[in-house]
Backbone bond lengths (Angstrom), bond angles and torsions (degrees), N, CA, C in turn:
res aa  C-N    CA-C-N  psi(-1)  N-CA   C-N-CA  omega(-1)  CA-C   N-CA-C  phi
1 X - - - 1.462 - - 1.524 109.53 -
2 X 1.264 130.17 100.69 1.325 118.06 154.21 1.563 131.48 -83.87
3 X 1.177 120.58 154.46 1.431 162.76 -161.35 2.130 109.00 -91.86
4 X 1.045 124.35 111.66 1.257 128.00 176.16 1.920 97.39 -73.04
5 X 1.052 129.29 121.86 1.239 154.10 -159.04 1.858 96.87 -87.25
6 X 1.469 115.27 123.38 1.372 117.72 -169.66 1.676 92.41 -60.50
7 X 1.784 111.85 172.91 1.372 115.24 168.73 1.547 93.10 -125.20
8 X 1.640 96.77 160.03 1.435 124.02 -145.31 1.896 81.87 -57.17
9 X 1.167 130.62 -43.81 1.314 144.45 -162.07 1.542 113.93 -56.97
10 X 1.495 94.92 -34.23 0.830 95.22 176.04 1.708 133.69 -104.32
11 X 1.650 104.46 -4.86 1.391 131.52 139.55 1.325 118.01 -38.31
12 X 1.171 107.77 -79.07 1.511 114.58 171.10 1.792 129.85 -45.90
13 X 1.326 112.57 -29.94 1.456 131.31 177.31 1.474 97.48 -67.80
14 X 1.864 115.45 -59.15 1.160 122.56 -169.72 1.960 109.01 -49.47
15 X 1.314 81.23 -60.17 1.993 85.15 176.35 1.068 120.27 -61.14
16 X 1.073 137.99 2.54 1.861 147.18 155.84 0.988 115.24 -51.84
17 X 1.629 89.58 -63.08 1.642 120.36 -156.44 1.303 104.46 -55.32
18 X 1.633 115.16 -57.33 1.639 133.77 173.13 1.258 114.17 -44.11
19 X 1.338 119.98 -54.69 1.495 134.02 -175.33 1.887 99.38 -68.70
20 X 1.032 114.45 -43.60 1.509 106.35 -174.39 1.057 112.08 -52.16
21 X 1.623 111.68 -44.00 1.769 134.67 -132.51 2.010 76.24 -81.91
22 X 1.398 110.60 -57.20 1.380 104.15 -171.58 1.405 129.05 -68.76
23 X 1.432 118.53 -14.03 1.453 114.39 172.77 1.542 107.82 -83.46
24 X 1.702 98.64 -28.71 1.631 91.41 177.89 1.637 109.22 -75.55
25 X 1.229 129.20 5.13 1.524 119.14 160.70 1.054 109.82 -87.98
26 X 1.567 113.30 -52.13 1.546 89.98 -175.81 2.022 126.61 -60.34
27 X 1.532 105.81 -44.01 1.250 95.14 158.81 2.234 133.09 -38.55
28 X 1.498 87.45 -68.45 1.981 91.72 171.21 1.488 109.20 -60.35
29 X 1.370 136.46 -43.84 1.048 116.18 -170.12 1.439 121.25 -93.46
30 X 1.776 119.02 -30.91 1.197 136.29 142.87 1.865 93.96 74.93
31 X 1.306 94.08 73.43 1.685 112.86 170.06 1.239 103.44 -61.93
32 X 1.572 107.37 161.97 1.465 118.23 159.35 1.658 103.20 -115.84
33 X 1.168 109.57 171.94 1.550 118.99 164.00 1.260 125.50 -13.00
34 X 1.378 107.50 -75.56 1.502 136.81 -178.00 1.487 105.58 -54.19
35 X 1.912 113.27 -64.63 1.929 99.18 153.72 1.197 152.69 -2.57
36 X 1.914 84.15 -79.96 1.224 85.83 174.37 1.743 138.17 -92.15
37 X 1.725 85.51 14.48 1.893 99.02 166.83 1.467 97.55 -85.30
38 X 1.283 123.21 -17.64 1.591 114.22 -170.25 2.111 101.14 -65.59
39 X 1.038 98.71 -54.19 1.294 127.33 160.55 1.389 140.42 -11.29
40 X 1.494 105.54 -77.60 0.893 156.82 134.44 1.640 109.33 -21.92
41 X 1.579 126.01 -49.15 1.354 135.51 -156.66 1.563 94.88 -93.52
42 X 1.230 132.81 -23.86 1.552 139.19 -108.64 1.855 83.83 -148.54
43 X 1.415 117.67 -28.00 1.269 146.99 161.36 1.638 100.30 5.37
44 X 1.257 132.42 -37.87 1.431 157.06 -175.59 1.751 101.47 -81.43
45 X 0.965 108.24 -84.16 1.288 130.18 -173.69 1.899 112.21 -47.70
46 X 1.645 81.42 -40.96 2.194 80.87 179.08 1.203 102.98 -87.68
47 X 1.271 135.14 -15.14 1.904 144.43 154.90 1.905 101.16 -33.25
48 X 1.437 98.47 -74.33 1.632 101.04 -177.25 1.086 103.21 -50.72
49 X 1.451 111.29 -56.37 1.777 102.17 -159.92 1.608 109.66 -50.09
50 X 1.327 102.01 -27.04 1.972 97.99 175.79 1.182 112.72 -80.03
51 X 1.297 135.94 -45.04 1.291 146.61 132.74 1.772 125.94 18.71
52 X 1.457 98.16 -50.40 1.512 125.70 -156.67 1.578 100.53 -91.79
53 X 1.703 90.29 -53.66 1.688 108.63 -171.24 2.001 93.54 -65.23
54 X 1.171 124.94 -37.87 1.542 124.18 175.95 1.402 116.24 -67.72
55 X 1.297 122.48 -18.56 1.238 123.23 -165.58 1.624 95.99 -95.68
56 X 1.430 120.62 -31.59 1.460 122.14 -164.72 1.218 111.66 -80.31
57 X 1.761 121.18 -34.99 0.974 129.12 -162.08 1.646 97.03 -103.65
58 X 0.879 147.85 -19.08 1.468 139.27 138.24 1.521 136.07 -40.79
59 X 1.113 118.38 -35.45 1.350 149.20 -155.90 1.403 97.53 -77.23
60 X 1.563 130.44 117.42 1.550 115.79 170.03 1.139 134.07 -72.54
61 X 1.087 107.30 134.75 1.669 127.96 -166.65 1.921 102.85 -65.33
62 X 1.366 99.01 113.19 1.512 112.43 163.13 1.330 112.64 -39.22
63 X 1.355 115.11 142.46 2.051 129.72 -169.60 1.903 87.89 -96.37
64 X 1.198 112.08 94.19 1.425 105.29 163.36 1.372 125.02 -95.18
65 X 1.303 103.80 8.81 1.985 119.75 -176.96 1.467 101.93 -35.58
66 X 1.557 110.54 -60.50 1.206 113.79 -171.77 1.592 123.50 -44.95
67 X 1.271 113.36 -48.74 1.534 117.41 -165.49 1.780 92.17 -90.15
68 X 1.111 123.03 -29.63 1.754 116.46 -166.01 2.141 89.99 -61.58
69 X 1.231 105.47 -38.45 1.416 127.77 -165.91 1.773 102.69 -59.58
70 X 1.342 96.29 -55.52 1.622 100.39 -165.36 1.772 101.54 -87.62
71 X 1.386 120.24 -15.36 1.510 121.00 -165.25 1.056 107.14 -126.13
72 X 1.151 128.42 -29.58 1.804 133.09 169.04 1.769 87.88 87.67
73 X 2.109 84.68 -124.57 1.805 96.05 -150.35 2.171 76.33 -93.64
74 X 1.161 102.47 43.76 1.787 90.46 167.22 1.553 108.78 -124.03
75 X 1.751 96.52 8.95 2.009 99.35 173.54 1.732 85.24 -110.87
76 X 1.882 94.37 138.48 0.803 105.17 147.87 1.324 134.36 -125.07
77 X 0.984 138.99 138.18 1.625 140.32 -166.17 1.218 108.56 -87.05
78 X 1.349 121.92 155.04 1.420 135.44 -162.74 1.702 89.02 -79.87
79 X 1.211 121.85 -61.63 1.911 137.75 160.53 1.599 101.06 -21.43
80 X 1.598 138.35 -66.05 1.159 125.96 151.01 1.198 138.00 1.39
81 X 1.793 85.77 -80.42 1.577 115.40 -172.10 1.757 108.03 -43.33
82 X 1.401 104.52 -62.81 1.532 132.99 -175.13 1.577 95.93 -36.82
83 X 1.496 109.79 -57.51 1.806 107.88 -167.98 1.299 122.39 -110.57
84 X 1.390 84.97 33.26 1.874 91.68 169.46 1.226 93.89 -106.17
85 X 1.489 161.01 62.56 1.522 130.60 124.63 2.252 93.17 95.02
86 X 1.066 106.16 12.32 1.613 109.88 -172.42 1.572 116.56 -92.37
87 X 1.526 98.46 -4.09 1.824 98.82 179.66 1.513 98.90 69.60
88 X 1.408 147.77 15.82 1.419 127.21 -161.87 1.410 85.79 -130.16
89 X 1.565 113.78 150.80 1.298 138.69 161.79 1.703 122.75 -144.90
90 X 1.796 94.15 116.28 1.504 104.75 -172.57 1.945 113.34 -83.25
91 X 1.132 115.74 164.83 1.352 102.95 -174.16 1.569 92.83 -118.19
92 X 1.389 112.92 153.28 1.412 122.70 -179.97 1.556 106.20 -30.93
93 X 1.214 104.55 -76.68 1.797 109.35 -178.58 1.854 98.43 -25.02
94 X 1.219 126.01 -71.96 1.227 120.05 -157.62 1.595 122.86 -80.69
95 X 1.462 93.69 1.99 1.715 109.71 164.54 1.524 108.25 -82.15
96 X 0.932 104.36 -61.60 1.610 116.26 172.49 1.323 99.41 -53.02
97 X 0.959 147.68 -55.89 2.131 135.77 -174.85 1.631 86.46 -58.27
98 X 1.559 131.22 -47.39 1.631 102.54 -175.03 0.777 129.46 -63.50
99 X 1.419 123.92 -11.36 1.393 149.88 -156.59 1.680 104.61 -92.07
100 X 1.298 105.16 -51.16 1.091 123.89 173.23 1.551 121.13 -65.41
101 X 0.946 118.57 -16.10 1.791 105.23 -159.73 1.936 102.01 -163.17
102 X 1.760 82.36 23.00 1.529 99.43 147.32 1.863 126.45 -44.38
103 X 1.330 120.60 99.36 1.465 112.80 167.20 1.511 124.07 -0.73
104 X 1.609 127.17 153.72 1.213 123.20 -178.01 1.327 101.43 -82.83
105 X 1.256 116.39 178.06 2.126 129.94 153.03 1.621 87.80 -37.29
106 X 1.288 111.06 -70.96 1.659 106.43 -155.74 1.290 98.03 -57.20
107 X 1.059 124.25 -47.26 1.570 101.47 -156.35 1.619 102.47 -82.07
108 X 1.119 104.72 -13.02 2.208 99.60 -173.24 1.447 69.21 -74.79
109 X 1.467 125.96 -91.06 2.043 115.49 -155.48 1.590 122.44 -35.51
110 X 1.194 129.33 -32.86 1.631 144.09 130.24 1.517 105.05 0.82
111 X 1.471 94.90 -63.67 1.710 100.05 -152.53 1.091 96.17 -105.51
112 X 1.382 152.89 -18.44 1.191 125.91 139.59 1.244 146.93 -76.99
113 X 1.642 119.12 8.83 1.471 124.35 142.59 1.247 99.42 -84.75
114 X 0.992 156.41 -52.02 1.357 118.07 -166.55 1.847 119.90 -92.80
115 X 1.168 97.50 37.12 1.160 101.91 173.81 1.371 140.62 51.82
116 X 1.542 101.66 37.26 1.313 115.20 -165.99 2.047 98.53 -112.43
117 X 0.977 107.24 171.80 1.745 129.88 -163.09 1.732 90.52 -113.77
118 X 1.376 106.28 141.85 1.419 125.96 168.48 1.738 108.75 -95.96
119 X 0.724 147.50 95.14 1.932 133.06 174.48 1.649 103.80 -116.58
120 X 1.476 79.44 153.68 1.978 88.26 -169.82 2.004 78.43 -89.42
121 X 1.548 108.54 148.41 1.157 100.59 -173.06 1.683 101.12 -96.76
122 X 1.241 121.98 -130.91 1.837 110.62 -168.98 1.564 96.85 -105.94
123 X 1.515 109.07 164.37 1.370 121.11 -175.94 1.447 115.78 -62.91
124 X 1.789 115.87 -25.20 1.519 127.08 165.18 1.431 118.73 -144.67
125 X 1.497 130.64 140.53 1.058 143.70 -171.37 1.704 109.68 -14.17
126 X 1.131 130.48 138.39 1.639 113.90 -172.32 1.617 78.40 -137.15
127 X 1.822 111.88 146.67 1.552 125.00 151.69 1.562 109.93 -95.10
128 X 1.412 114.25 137.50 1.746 113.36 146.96 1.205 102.75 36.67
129 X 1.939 95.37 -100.15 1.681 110.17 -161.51 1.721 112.95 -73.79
130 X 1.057 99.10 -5.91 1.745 109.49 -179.38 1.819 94.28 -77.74
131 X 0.975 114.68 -41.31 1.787 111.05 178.42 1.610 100.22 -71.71
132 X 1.557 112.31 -47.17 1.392 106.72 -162.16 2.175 103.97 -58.85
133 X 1.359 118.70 -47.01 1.270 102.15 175.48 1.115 123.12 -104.06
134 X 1.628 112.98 50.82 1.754 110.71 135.42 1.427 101.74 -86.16
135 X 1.676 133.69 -23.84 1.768 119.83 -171.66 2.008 87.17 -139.51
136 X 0.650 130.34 108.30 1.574 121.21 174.91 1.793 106.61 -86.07
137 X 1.494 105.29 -26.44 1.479 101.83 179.13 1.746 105.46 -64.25
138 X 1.110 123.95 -23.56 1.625 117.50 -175.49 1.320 118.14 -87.57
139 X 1.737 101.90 19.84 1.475 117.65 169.52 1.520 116.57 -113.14
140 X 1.347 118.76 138.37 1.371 102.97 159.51 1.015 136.41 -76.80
141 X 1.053 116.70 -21.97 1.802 126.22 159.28 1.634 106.14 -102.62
142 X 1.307 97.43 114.35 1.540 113.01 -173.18 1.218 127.21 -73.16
143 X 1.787 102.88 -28.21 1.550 99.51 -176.58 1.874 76.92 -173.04
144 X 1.529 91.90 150.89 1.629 122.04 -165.89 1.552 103.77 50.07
145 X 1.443 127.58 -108.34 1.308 112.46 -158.90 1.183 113.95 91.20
146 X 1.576 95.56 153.57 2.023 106.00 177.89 1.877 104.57 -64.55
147 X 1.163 118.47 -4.76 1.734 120.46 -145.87 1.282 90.55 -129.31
148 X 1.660 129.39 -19.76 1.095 119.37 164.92 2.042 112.93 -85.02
149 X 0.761 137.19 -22.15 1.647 140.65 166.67 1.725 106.92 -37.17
150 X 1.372 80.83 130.21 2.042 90.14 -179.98 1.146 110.84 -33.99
151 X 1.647 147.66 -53.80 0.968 158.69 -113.74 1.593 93.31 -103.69
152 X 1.183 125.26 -24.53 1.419 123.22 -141.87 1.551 75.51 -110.98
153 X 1.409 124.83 97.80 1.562 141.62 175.35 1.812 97.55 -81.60
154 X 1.289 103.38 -51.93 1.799 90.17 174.33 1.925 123.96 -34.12
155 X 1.054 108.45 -36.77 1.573 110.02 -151.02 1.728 94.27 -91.10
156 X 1.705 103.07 0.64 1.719 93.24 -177.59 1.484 99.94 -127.45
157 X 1.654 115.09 -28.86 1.293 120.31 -176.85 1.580 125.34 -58.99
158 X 1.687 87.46 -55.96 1.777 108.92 -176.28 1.384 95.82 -69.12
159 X 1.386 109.19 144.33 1.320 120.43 -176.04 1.563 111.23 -132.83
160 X 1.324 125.05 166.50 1.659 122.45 166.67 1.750 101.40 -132.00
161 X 1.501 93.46 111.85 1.295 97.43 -171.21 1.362 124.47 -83.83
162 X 1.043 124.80 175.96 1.751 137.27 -163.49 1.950 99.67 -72.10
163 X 1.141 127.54 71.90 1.160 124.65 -170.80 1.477 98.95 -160.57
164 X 1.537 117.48 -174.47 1.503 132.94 -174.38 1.626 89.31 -89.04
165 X 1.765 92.67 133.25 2.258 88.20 166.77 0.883 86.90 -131.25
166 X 1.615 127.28 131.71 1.204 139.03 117.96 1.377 138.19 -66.28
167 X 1.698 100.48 114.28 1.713 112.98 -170.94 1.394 98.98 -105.14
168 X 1.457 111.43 154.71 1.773 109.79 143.89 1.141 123.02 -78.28
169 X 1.332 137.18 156.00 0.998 143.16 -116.62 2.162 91.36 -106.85
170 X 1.545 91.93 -30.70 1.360 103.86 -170.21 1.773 94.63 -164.44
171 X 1.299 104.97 -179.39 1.698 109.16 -146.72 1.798 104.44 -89.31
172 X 1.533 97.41 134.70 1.364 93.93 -176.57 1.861 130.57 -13.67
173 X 1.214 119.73 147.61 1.340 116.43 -148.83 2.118 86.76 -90.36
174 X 1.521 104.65 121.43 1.201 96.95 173.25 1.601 115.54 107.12
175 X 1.380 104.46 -32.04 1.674 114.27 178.34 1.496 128.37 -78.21
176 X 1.435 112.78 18.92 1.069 120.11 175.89 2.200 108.74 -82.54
177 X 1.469 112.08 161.24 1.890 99.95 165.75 1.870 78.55 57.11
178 X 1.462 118.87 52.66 1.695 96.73 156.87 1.212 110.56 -146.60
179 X 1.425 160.52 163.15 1.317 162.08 155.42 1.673 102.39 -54.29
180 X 1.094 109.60 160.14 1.700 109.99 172.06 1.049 95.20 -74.68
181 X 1.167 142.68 -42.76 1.919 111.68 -161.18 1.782 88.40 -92.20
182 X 1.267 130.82 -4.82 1.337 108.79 176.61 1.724 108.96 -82.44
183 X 1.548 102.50 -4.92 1.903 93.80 -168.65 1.697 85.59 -111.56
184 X 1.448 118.85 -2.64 1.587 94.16 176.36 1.673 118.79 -80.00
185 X 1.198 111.89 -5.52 1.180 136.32 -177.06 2.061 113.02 -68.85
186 X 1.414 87.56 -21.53 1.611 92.44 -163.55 1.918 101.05 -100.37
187 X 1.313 97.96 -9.20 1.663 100.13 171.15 1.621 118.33 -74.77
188 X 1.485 116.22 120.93 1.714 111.05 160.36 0.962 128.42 -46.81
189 X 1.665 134.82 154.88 0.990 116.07 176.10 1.386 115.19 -67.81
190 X 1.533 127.02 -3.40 1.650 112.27 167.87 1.571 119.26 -67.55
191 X 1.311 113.11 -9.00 1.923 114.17 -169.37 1.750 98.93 -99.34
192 X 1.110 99.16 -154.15 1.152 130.58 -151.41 1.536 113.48 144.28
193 X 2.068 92.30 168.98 2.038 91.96 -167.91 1.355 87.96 -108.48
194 X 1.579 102.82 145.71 1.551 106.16 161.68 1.100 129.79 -74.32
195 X 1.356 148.60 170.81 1.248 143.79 152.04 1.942 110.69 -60.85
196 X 1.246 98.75 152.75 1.436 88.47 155.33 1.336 152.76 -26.35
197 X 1.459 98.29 -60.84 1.831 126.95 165.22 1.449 93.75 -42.29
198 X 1.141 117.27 -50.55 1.474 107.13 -150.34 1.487 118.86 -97.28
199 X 1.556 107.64 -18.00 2.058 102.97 152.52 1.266 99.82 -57.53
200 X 1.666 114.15 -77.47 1.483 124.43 179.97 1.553 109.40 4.76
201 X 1.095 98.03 -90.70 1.487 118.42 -173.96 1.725 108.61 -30.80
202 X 1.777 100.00 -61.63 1.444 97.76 -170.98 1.570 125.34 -82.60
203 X 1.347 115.41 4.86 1.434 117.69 173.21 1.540 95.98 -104.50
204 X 1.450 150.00 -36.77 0.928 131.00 -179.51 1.601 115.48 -76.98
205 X 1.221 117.68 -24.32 1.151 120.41 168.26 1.694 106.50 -47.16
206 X 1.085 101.54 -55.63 1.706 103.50 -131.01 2.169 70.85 -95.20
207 X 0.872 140.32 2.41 1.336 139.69 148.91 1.162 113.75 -75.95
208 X 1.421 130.65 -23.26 1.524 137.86 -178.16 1.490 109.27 -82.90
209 X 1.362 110.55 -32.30 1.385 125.79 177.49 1.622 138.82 -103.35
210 X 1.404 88.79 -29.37 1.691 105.38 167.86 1.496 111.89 -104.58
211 X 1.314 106.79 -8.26 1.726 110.25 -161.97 1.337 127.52 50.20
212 X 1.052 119.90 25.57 2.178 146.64 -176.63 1.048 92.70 -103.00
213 X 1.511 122.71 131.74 1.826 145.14 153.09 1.411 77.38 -88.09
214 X 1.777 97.85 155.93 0.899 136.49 -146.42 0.893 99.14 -152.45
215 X 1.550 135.38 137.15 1.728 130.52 174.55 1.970 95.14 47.61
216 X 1.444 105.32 58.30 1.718 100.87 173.69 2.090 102.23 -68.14
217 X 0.683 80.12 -41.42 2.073 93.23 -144.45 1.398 91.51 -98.40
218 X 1.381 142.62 -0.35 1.425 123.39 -158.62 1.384 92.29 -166.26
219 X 1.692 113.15 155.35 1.084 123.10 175.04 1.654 129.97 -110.07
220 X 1.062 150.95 139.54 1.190 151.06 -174.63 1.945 112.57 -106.62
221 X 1.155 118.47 127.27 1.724 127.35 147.11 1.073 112.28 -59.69
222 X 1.369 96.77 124.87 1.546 100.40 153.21 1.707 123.74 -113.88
223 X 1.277 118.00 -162.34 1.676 118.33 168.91 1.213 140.25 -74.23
224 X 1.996 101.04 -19.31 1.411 109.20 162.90 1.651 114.37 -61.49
225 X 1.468 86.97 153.54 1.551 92.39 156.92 1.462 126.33 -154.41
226 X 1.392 117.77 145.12 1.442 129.36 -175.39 1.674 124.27 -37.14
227 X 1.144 119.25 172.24 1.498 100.84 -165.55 1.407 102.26 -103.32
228 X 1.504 112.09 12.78 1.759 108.43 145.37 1.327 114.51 -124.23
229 X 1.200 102.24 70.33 1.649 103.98 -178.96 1.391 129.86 72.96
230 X 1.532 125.27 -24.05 1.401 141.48 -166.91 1.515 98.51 -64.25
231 X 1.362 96.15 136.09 2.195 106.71 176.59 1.452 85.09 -105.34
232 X 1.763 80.82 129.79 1.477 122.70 160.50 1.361 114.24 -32.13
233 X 1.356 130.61 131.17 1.588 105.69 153.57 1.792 92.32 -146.07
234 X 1.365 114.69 155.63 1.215 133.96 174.91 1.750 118.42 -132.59
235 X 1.190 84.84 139.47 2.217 93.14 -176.92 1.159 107.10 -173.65
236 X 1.254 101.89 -172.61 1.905 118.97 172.48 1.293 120.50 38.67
237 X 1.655 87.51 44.59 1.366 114.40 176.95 2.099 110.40 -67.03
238 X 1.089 131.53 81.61 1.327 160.12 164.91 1.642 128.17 -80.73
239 X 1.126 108.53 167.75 1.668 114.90 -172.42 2.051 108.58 -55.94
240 X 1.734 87.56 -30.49 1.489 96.55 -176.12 1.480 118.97 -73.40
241 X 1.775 110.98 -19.41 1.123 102.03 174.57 1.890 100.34 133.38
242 X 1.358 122.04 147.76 1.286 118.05 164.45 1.244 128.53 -87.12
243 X 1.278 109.41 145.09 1.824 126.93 -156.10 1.337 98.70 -109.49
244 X 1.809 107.32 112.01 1.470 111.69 165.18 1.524 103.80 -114.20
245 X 1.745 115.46 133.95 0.740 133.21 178.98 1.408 126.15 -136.94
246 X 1.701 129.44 179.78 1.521 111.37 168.81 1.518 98.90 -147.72
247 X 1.664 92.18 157.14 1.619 105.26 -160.98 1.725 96.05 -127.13
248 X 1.286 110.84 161.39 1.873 107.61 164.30 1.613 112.51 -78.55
249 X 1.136 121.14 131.83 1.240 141.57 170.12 1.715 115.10 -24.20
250 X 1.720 111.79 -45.67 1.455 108.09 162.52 1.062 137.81 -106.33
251 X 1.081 98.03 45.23 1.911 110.26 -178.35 1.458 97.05 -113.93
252 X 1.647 106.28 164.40 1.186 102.18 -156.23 1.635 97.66 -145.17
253 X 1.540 136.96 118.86 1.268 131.87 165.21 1.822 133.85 -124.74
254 X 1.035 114.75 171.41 1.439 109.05 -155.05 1.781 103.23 -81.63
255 X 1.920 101.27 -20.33 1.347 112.83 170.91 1.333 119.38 -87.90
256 X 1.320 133.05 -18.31 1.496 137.26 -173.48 1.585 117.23 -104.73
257 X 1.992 102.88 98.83 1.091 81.16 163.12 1.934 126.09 -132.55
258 X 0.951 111.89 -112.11 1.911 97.64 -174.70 1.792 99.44 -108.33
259 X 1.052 102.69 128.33 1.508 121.60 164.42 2.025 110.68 -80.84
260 X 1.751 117.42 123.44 1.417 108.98 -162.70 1.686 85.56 -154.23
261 X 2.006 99.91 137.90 1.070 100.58 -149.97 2.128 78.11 -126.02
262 X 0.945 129.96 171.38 1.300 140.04 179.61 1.658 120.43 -84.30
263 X 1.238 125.62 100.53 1.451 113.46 -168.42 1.368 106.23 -54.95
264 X 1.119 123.67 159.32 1.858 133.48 -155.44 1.537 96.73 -127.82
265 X 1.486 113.95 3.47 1.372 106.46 179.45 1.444 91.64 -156.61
């Protein structure tokens, strides 16, 4: 395999860039002595960190024309994710796998009739409370909670992993006033229920990025469940924050209905 060989021009551009990048720290950040021995010691460590920033910004940028085209503001890009205010940072390698193993035509047109959202999910496995403190304000319970207590293995177990999730946008059409096994009935065989982690993830995301609540007025089940049996459900996602809670499996309300995510295989 050969390599197209940099030009001198662009040698020279590169060493600017470096040289700029560092006078403009020392000017904005404006070390003292002691700093820049911290620095200086660490000499290894601030190498990679430049390292990282070269590797990212080199790295070719995934063709998302297709899905921005067929899904609009309901694709979200992992590139998004990163500069919306989410605390998350992807590394080239795992930009490039989104890049790579982007949904087909069918399945992006799939997901936009049925009204479901594309989101790149996080750079590593995230639980519940692992989403809740990258933003705690997009919770209604800000800190501890019934869902934070040892017992409650869902909120650390279930996870939303580093991959593409497809959510609906809001709860199966019709599955509201139903028993769980009466609304599992209304899923295709292309769906399935998510876990918690994994609405979580994709309505606050795509609120981090589109600035749209999601599930405002109504609540959705998911697959977690409480550590006495109780199914998960999350909604009424609002300025005050999103409400996770759990209900019994045969009860039935006019606000609760099924949360359904797109099988990926």
């Amino acid at each position: 395999m050969t390599t197209k060989s940099i030009t001198s021009d662009q040698q020279t551009q590169f060493d600017r860039f470096v040289e700029d990048a560092c006078k403009r720290g020392l000017k904005e950040i404006n070390p003292d002595k002691d700093d820049l021995q911290r620095l200086i010691e660490r000499g290894g460590e601030f190498q990679e960190h430049v390292l990282s920033g070269i590797r990212r910004f080199t790295a070719k940028l995934p063709d998302y024309e297709l899905a921005r085209t067929i899904l609009g503001k309901d694709f979200v890009s992992p590139e998004e994710v990163a500069e919306s205010q989410r605390g998350v940072v992807y590394t080239s390698s795992q930009l490039s796998w989104f890049g790579d193993n982007l949904p087909t035509r069918e399945v992006l047109e799939w997901c936009r009739d049925n009204g479901y959202i594309l989101v790149a999910g996080p750079p590593k496995a995230l639980s519940l409370l692992e989403i809740r403190e990258l933003n705690r304000d997009y919770f209604y319970s800000k800190e501890s909670g019934w869902y934070a207590e040892g017992q409650q293995k869902f909120s650390r177990d279930d996870q939303v992993l580093a991959q593409w999730v497809m959510l609906r946008k809001g709860p199966v059409p019709n599955s509201t006033s139903r028993t769980w096994d009466e609304q599992q009935s209304l899923l295709s065989g292309l769906e399935i229920v998510p876990n918690a982690a994994e609405v979580v993830w994709g309505i606050t995301t795509y609120k981090a990025v589109r600035n749209v609540y999601l599930l405002g007025g109504v609540y959705a089940r998911t697959s977690s469940l409480d550590a006495v049996g109780g199914r998960v459900y999350v909604g009424h996602f609002v300025a005050d924050g999103l409400v996770v809670n759990d209900w019994s499996d045969g009860l039935r309300s006019s606000c609760v209905g099924l949360a359904s995510a797109r099988k990926t295989k």
